[in-house]
C-alpha positions as semicolon CSV with decimal commas, in nm:
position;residue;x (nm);y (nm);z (nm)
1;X;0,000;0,000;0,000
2;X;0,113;0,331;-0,088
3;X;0,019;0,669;0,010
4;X;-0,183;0,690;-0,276
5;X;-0,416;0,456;-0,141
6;X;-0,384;0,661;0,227
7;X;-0,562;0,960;0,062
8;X;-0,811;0,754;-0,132
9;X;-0,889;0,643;0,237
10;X;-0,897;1,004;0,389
11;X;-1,086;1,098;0,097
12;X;-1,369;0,854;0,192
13;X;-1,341;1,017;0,559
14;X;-1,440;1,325;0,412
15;X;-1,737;1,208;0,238
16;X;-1,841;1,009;0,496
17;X;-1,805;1,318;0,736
18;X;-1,907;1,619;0,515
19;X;-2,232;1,379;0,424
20;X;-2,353;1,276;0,801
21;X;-2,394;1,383;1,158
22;X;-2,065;1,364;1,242
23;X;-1,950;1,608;1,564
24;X;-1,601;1,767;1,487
25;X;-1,413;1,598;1,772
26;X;-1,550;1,248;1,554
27;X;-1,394;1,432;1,250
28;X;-1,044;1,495;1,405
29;X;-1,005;1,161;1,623
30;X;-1,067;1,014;1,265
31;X;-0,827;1,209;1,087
32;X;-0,552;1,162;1,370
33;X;-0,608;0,815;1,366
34;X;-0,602;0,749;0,977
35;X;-0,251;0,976;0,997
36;X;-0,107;0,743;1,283
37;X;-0,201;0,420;1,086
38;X;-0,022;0,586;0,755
39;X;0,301;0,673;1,034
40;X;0,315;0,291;1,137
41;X;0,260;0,200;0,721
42;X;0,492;0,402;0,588
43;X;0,811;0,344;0,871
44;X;0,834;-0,055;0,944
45;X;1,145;-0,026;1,136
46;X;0,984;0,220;1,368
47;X;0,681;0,012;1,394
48;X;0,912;-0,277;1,476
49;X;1,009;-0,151;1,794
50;X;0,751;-0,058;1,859
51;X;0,664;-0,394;1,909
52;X;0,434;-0,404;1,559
53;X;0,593;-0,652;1,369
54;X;0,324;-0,705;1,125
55;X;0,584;-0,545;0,828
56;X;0,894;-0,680;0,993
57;X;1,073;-0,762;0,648
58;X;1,005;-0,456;0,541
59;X;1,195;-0,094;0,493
60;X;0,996;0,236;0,450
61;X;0,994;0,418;0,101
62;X;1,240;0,640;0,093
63;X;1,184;0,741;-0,288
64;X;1,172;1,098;-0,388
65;X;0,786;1,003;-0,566
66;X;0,679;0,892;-0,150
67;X;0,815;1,217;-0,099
68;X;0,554;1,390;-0,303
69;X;0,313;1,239;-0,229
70;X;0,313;1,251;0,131
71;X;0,327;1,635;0,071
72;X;-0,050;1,586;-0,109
73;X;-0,170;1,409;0,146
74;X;-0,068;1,685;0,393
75;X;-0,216;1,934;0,193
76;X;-0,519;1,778;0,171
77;X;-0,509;1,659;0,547
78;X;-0,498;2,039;0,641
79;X;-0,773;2,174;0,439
80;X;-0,964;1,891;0,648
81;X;-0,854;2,010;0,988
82;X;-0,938;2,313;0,903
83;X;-1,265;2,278;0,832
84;X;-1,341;2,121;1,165
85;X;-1,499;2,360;1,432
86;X;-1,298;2,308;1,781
87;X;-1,554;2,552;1,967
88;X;-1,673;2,259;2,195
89;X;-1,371;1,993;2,272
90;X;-1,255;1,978;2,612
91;X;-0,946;2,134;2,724
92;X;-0,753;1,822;2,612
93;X;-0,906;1,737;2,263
94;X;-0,841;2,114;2,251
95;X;-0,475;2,092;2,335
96;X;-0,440;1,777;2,083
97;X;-0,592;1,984;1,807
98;X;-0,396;2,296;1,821
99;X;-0,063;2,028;1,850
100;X;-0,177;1,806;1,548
101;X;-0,280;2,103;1,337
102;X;0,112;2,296;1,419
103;X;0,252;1,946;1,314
104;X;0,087;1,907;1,023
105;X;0,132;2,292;0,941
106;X;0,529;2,303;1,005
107;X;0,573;1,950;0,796
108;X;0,387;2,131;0,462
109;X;0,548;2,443;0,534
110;X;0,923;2,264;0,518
111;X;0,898;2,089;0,137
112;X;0,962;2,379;0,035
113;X;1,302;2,382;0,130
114;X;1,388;2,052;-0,017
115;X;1,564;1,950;0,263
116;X;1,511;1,610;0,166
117;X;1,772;1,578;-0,101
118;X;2,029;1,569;0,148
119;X;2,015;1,218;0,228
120;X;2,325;1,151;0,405
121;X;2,433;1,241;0,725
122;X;2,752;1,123;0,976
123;X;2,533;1,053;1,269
124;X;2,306;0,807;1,140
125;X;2,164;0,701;0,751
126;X;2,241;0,386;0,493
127;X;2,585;0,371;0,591
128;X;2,520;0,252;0,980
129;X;2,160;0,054;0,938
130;X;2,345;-0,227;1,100
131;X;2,286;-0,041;1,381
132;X;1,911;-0,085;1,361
133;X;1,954;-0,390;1,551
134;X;1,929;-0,231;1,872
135;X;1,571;-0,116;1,837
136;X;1,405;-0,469;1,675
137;X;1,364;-0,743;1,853
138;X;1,531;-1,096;1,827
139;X;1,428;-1,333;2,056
140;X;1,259;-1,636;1,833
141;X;1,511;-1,743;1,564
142;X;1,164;-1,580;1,337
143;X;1,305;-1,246;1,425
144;X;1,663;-1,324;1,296
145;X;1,480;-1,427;0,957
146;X;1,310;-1,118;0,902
147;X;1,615;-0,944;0,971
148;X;1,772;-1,153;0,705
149;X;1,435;-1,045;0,464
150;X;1,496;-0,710;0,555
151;X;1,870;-0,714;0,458
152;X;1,807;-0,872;0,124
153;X;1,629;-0,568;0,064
154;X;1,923;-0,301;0,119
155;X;2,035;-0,282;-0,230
156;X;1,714;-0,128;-0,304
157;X;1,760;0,144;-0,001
158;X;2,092;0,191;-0,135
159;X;1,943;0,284;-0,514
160;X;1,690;0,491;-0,377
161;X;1,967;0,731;-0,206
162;X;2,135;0,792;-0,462
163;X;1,849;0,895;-0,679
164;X;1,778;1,143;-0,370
165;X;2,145;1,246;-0,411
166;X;2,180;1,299;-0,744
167;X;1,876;1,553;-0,749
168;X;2,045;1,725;-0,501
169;X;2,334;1,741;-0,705
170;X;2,111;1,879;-1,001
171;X;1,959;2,127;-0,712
172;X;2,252;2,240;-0,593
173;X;2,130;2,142;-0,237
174;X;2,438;1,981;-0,107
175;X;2,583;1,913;0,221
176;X;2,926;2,041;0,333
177;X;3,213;1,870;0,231
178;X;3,402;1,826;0,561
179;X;3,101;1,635;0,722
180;X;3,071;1,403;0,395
181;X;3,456;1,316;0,430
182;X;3,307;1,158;0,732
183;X;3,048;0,963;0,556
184;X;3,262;0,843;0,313
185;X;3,505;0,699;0,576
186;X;3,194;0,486;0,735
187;X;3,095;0,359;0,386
188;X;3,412;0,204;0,332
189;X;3,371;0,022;0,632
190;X;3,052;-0,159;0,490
191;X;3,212;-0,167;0,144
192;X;3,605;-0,278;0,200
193;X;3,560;-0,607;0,467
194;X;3,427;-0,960;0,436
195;X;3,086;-1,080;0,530
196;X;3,274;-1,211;0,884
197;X;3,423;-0,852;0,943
198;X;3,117;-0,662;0,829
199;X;2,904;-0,434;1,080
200;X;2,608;-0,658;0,940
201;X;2,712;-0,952;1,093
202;X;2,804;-0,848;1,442
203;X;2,474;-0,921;1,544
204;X;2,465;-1,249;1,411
205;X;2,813;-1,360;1,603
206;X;2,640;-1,284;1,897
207;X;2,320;-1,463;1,905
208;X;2,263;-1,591;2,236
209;X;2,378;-1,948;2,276
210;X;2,109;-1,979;2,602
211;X;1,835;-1,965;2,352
212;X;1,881;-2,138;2,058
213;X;2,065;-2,441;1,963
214;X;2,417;-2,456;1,807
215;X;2,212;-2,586;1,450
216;X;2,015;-2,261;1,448
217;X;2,253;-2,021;1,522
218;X;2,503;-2,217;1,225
219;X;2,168;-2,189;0,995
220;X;2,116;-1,844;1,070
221;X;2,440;-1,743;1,039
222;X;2,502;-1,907;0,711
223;X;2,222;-1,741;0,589
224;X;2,360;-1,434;0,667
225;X;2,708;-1,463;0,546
226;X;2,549;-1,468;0,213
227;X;2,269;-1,223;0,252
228;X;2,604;-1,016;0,334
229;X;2,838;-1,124;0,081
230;X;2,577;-1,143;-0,231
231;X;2,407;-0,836;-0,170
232;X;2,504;-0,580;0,121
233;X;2,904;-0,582;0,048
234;X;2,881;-0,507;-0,335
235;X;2,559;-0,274;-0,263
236;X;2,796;-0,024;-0,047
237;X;3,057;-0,070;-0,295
238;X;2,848;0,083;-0,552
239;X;2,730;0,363;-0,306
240;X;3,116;0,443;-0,252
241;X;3,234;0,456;-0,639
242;X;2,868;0,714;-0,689
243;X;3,009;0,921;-0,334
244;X;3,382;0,908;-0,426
245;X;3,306;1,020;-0,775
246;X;3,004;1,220;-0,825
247;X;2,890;1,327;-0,516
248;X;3,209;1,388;-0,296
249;X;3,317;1,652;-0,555
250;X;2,983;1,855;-0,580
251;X;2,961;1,898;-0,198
252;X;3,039;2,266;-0,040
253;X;3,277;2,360;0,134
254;X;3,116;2,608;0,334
255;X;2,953;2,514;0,654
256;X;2,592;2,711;0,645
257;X;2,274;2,612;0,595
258;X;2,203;2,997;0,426
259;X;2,425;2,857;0,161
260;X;2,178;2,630;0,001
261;X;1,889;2,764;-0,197
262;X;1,691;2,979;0,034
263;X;1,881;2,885;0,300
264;X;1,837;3,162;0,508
265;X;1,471;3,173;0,528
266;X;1,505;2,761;0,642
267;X;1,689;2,866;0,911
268;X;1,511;3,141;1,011
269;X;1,183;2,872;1,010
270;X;1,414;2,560;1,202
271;X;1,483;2,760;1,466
272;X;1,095;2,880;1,512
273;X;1,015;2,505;1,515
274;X;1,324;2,386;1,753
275;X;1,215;2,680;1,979
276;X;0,874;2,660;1,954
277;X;0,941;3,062;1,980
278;X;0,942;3,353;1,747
279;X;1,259;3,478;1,881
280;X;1,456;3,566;1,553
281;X;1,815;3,393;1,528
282;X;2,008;3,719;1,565
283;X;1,820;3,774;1,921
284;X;1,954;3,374;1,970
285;X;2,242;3,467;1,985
286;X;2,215;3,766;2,165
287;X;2,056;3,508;2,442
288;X;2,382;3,287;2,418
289;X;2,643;3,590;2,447
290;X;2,437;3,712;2,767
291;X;2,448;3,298;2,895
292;X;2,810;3,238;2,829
293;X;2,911;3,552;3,044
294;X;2,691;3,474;3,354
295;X;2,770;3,093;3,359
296;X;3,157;3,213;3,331
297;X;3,129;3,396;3,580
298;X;3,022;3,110;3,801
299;X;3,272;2,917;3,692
300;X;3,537;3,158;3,773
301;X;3,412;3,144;4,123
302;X;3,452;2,721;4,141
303;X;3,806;2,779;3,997
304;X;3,866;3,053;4,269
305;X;3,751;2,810;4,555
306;X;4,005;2,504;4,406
307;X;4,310;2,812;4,468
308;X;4,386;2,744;4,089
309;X;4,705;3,044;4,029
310;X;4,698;3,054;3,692
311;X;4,454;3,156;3,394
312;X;4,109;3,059;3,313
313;X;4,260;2,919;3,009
314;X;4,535;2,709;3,186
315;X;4,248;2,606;3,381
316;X;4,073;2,432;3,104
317;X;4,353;2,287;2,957
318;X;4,466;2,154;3,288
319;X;4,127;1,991;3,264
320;X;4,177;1,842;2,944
321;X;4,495;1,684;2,961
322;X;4,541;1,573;3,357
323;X;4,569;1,250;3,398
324;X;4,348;1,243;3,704
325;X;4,064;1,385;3,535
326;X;4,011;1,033;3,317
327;X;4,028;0,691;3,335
328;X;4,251;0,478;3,139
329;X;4,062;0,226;2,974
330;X;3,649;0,163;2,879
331;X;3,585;-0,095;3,135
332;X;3,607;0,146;3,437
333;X;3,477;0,449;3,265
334;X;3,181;0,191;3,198
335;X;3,180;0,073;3,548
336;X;3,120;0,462;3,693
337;X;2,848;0,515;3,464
338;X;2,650;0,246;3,620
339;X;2,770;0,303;3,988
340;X;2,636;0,682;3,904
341;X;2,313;0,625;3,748
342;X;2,261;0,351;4,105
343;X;2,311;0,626;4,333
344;X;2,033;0,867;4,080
345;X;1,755;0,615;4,167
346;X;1,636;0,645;4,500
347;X;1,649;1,028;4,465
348;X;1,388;1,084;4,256
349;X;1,093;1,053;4,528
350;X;1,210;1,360;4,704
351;X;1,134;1,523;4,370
352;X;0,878;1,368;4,183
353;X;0,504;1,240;4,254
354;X;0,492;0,997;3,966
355;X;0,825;0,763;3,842
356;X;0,803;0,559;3,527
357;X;0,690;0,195;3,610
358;X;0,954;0,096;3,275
359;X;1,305;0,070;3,400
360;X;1,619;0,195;3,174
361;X;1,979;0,032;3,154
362;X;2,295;0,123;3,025
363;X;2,487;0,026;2,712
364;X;2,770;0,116;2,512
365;X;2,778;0,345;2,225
366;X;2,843;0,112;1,914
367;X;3,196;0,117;1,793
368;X;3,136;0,170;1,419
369;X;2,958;0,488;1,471
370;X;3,132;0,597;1,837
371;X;3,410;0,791;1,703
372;X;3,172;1,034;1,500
373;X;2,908;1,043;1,770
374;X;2,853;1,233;2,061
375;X;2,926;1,146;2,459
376;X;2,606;0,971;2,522
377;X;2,234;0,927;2,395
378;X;1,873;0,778;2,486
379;X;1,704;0,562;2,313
380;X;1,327;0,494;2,456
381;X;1,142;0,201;2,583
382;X;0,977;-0,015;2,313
383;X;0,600;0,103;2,306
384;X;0,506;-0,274;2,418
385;X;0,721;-0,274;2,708
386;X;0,914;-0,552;2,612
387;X;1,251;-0,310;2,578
388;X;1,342;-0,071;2,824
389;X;1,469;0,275;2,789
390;X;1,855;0,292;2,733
391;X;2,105;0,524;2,833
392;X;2,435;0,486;2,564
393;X;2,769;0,632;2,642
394;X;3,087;0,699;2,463
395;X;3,385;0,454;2,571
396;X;3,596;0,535;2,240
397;X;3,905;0,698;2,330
398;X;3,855;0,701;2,724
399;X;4,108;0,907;2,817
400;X;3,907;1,217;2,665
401;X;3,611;1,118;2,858
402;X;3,595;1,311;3,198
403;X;3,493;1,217;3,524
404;X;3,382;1,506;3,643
405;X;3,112;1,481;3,361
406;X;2,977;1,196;3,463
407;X;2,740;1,289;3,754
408;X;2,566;1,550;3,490
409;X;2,534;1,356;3,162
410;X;2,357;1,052;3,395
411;X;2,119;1,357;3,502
412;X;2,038;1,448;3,169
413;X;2,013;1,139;2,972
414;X;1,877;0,884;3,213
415;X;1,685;1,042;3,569
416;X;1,505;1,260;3,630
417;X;1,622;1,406;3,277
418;X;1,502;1,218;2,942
419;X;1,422;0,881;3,073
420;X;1,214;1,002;3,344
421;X;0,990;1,278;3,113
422;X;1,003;0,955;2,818
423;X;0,881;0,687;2,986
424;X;0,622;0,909;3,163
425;X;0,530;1,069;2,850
426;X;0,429;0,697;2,724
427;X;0,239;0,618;2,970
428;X;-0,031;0,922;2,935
429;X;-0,383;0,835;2,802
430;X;-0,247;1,064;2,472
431;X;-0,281;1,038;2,142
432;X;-0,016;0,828;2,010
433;X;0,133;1,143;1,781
434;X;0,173;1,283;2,077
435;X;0,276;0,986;2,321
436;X;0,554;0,924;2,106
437;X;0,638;1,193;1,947
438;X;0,737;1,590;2,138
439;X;0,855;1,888;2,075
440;X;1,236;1,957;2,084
441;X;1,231;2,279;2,309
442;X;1,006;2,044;2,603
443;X;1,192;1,729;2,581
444;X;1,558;1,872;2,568
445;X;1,470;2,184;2,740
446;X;1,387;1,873;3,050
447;X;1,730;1,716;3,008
448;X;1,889;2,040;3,064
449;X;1,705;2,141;3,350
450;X;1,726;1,844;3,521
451;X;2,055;1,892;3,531
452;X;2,025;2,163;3,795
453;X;1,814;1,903;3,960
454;X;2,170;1,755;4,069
455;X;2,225;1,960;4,322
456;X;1,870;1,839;4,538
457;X;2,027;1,461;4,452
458;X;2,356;1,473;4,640
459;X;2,528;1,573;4,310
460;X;2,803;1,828;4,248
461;X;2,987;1,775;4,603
462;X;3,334;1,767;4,443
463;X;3,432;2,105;4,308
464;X;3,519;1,950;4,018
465;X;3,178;1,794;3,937
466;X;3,027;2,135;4,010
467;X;3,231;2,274;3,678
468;X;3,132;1,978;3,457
469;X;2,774;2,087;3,548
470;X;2,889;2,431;3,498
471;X;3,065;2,296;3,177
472;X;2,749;2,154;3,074
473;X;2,540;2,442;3,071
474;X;2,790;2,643;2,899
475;X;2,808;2,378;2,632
476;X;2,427;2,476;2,558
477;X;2,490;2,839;2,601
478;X;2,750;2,805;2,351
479;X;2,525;2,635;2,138
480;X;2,307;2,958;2,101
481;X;2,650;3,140;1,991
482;X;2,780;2,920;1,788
483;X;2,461;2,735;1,527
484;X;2,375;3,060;1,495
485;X;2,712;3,195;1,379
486;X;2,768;2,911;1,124
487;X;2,426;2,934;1,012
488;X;2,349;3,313;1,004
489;X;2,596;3,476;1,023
490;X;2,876;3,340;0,838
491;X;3,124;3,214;1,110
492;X;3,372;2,924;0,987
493;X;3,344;2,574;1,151
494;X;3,716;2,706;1,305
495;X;3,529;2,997;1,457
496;X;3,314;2,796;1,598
497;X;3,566;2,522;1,725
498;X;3,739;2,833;1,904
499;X;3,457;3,003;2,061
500;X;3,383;2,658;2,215
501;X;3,728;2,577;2,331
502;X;3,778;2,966;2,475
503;X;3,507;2,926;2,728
504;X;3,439;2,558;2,790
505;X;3,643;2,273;2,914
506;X;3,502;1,994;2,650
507;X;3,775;1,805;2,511
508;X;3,870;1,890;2,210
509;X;3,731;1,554;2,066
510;X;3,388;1,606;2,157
511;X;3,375;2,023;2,065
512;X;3,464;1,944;1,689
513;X;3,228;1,644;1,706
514;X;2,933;1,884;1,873
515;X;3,028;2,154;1,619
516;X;3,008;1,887;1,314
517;X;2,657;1,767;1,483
518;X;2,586;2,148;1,465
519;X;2,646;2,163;1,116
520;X;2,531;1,855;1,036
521;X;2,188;1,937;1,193
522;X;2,088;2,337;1,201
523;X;1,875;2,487;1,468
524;X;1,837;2,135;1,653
525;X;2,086;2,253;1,948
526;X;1,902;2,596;2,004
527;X;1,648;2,378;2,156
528;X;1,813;2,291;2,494
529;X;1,910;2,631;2,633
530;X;1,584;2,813;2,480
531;X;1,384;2,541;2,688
532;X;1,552;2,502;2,997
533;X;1,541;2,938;3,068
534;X;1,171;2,896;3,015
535;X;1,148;2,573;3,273
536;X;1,330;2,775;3,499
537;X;1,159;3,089;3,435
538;X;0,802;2,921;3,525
539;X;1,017;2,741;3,853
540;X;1,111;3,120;3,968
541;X;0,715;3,244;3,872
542;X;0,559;2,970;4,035
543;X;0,826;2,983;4,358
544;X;0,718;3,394;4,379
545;X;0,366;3,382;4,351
546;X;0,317;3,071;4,529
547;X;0,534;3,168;4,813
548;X;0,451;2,912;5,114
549;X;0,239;2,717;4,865
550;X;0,484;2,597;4,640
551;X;0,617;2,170;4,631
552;X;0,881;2,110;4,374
553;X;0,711;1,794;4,345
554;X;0,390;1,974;4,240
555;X;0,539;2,183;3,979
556;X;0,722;1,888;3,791
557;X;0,398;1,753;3,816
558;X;0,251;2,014;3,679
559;X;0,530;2,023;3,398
560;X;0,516;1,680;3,286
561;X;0,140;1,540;3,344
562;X;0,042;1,660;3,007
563;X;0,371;1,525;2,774
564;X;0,611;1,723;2,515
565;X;0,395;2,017;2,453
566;X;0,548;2,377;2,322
567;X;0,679;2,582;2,538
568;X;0,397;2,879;2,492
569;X;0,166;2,583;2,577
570;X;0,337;2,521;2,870
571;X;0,346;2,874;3,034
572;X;-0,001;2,896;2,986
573;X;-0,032;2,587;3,121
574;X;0,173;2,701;3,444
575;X;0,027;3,014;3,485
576;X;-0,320;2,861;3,500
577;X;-0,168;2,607;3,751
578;X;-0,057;2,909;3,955
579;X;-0,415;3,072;3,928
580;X;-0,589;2,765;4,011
581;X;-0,346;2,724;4,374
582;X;-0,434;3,064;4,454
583;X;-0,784;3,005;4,453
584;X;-0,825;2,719;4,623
């Protein structure tokens, strides 16, 4: 089924609705259900883990005609909403409409910029779809087949992107060149090794010997090792003689978004959407210059209370390169992350009113796409609970991983930061659009502010810690300065590289990789500082007007009961909250 036959279907909903009594809250409950039934059609993998596995062979379409015509169908799906009257839903239904309706708006509103012939990116794409192991499940030796389907069916995935990249070519929408050097480097990976060596067949040398027999895994992995050798190995090989000779020498060399066709009006539009603002990128950065200097001077107030003699600079670098500061080897850095993220746990009910009944665990960053990566990611539960949330860090190249960063990137990425505001979110009687889905500004805006949240969990004690939480929140200051420099205003990727190494103490490993995420992915990082000042401008509001009123519990609560909303959404939202107390 394509989405051809998707608006034949919402077609009929019309005429079935524009013909009959149907109420308007019947008319959008239909139309938000018909668009999450297309979502789970049209993206197998996701479906997969979400536990749906009735397309588990399958890949989504990619091709640049799916393209167009899920553009029609949005069209046509937002003449519909339009149309219906929301006079008389409920707060909620209320709520759900104005989200669906910005969704659906901001999704039409984007095709013009053709973002979608850039296809390839460093931090995820063709290249590392081994790694979509970790979301699918394998525990019957049925699952391991329909990963082999699936696999058989990468060639055609393969095709399909470079169609996508040769119109970019013809559209002179290209990505810059420094972050496709990158790419190219993790296509010979798939392309120049043997079906035993390949990323494909990792996950095939370690099926689990507890539960299934030595004849299955042998069968299974036979099948494989040809799946791998007949089709995936020469399929990449073809992708790296197209990137190596056409595409590699069409790519830019500058760094900015505003260098592509209209470029600077698709900035000026991601960073509305990230922000879920109308703040303008020039007063962005404004926001980050005015951030850097008061978290500096904090931080010159830590270094004053270690007796450090020298510079702010020789500070930094003393941080960087002291032995002390890092461990020498994965397994320990590993084993602190755990010990941390124990000690987070029991915490959380001096903060919180509700925890997540799903529990999260911790795993390694993958090694194929670790070096490119950042210093640690979530990934959420599996919508059918039978995978939990995970927390992945960065072991590659330990002795650039700090210590004293620890304590705040467990905060962030695991409790009370995006695990705890995931796994809650799923649990809400929502809508599944927004169950699973959120808004940028809310969910990352969460992680940031939780990591203030340290300091009420025994956090921060060593002086030391207190600067990598200081170092943290700089890094999304910085953020402000620096996406919308490369962006906007024309500063180099060097520019940026310096600004970040001037006034944070990030190894220089993981600024260049944040500044090639940066570039890789505009307005995305504007999100986290933009969110977390408005989190903690409703905290001080609430705290003032409340006075003897105000629980920290009850404002989470109050932050998090409804899901990812916007962040005008969620002042309102507060400020009704505070009303409501007031009165009682």
């Amino acid at each position: 089924m394509d989405t051809s036959k998707f608006i034949k279907s919402f077609l009929i909903i019309i005429l079935i609705t524009s013909c009959s009594e149907v109420s308007d809250i019947d008319k959008f409950n239909s139309i938000v259900d018909e668009q999450w039934n297309k979502v789970i059609f049209d993206n197998p993998v996701y479906a997969s883990s979400m536990g749906d596995l009735s397309r588990n062979q399958e890949w989504g379409d990619s091709s640049l005609r799916k393209i167009f015509q899920d553009h029609e169908y949005e069209k046509e799906m937002l003449i519909e909403l339009e149309s219906v009257n929301p006079k008389s839903f409920s707060e909620d239904d209320l709520t759900n409409y104005r989200l669906f309706v910005k969704q659906v708006s901001e999704s039409v509103e984007m095709q013009q910029y053709k973002l979608y012939l850039l296809p390839f990116s460093h931090r995820g794409g063709i290249q590392l779809i081994h790694d979509t192991t970790s979301v699918l499940p394998f525990r019957s030796i049925d699952h391991y087949i329909d990963w082999i389907e699936r696999l058989k069916k990468v060639p055609d995935l393969i095709t399909n992107e470079i169609a996508m990249a040769s119109q970019g070519i013809e559209n002179n929408v290209m990505p810059p060149k420094i972050l496709m050097e990158r790419v190219k480097e993790q296509i010979k990976l798939q392309a120049n090794t043997t079906a035993y060596k390949s990323p494909f067949f990792k996950h095939f040398a370690e099926m689990d010997s507890r539960l299934f027999s030595e004849d299955e895994i042998k069968e299974i992995q036979d099948q494989a090792l040809e799946v791998i050798s007949r089709d995936i190995i020469p399929a990449y090989k073809n992708l790296l003689k197209f990137f190596e000779k056409e595409y590699l020498p069409n790519c830019r060399i500058s760094i900015g978004i505003s260098d592509i066709p209209n470029g600077k009006a698709y900035y000026e539009f991601t960073a509305r959407r990230f922000t879920t603002t109308d703040l303008t990128p020039e007063e962005i950065h404004q926001i980050g210059l005015k951030e850097v200097k008061i978290i500096r001077d904090e931080m010159d107030d830590v270094i004053e209370s270690v007796s450090w003699k020298g510079t702010f600079k020789g500070f930094l670098n003393d941080l960087r390169t002291n032995p002390k500061f890092y461990f020498d080897n994965p397994d320990d850095l590993f084993k602190e992350y755990l010990a941390t993220s124990k000690r987070l746990d029991p915490e959380l009910v001096n903060l919180f009113k509700v925890l997540p009944s799903i529990p999260y665990g911790i795993k390694p960053i993958p090694e194929e796409s670790a070096p490119d990566t950042t210093t640690a990611y979530y990934q959420r539960p599996a919508a059918d609970g039978s995978r939990a949330g995970y927390y992945y860090v960065n072991l590659y190249r330990p002795e650039v991983r700090p210590k004293y960063e620890i304590e705040v990137l467990s905060v962030h990425e695991a409790v009370p930061g995006h695990h705890l505001q995931i796994a809650l979110a799923m649990e809400l009687d929502l809508p599944n659009f927004r169950k699973y889905g959120g808004f940028t500004a809310f969910v990352e805006g969460w992680g940031l502010y939780s990591e203030s949240l340290g300091y009420d969990m025994g956090l921060y004690k060593d002086p030391y810690s207190k600067f990598g939480q200081l170092t943290y929140d700089m890094w999304r200051a910085i953020r402000l300065v620096v996406d919308t420099g490369m962006h906007y205003m024309d500063w180099s990727r060097q520019d940026a590289i310096n600004y970040f190494l001037d006034n944070s103490a990030k190894t220089q490993q993981d600024i260049i990789n944040e500044v090639d995420r940066y570039i890789n992915w505009p307005g995305q990082a504007l999100a986290y500082k933009i969110g977390q000042l408005k989190i903690l401008e409703l905290k001080n509001r609430s705290k003032e007007k409340l006075g003897d009123l105000y629980d920290v519990k009850d404002f989470h609560h109050e932050v998090l009961k409804r899901g990812a909303i916007p962040l005008y959404m969620l002042e309102e939202n507060i400020d009704a909250w505070i009303e409501d107390t007031l009165n009682l």
